[in-house]
C-alpha positions in Angstrom: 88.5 45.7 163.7 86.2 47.0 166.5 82.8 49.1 165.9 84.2 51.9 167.2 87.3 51.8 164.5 85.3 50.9 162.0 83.1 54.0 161.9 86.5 56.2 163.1 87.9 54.9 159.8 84.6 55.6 157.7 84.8 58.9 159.1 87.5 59.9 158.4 87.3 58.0 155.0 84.0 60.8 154.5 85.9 64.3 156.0 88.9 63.3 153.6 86.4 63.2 150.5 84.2 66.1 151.6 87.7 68.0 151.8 88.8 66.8 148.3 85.4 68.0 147.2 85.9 71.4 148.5 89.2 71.6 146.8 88.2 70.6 143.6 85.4 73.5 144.0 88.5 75.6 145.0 89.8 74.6 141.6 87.4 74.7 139.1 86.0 77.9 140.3 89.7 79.4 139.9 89.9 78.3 135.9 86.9 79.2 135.0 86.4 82.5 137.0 90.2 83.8 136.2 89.5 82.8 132.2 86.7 85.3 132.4 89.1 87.8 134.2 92.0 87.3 131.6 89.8 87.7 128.9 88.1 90.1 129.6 91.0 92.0 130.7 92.2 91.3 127.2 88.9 92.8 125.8 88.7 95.8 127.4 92.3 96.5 128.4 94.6 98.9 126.4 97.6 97.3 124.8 97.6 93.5 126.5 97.0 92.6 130.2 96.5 95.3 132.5 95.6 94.0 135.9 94.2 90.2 135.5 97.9 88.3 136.4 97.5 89.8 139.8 93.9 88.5 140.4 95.4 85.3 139.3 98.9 85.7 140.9 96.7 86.0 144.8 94.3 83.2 143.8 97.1 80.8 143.2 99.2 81.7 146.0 95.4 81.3 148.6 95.0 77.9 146.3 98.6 76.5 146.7 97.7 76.6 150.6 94.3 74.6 150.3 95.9 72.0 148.5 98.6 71.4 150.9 96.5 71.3 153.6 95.0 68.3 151.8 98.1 66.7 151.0 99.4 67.2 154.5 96.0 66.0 155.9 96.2 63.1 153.6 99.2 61.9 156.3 96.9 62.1 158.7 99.0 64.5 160.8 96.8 65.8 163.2 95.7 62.0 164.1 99.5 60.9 164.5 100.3 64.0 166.6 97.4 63.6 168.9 98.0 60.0 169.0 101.7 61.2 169.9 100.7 63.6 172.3 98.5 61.6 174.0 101.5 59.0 174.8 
């Protein structure tokens, strides 16, 4: 292994877990914010849940898209594309 592949691989080896970090940010702040929504909602609402299942339902549909852009990333599509593309 080359220099130059070496620090390509560490590289990527960072962006990958700077990106994981960003989605497990994603996710914790969707438990923890949408717990407060739902209960409150429950506190304050009339008779059960009023309007916090469509905060959630909006969140989880925006979430469902950062996570597969990780898992697609994780097969390093964009490299093997380029690489293809290149050719």
């Amino acid at each position: 292994m080359t220099q130059t592949e070496a620090r390509s691989t560490v590289t990527q080896a960072r962006k990958r877990a700077r990106y994981l970090t960003g989605v497990l940010w994603h996710v914790g702040a969707f438990v923890i914010i949408n717990a407060f929504f739902w209960i409150l909602d429950l506190a304050v609402g009339q008779d059960g849940l009023q309007w916090a299942y469509w905060i959630t339902g909006a969140w989880a549909f925006a979430l469902a898209f950062h996570l597969l852009a990780f898992f697609i990333d994780g097969r390093q599509l964009e490299d093997r594309k380029t690489r293809h593309y290149l050719e």
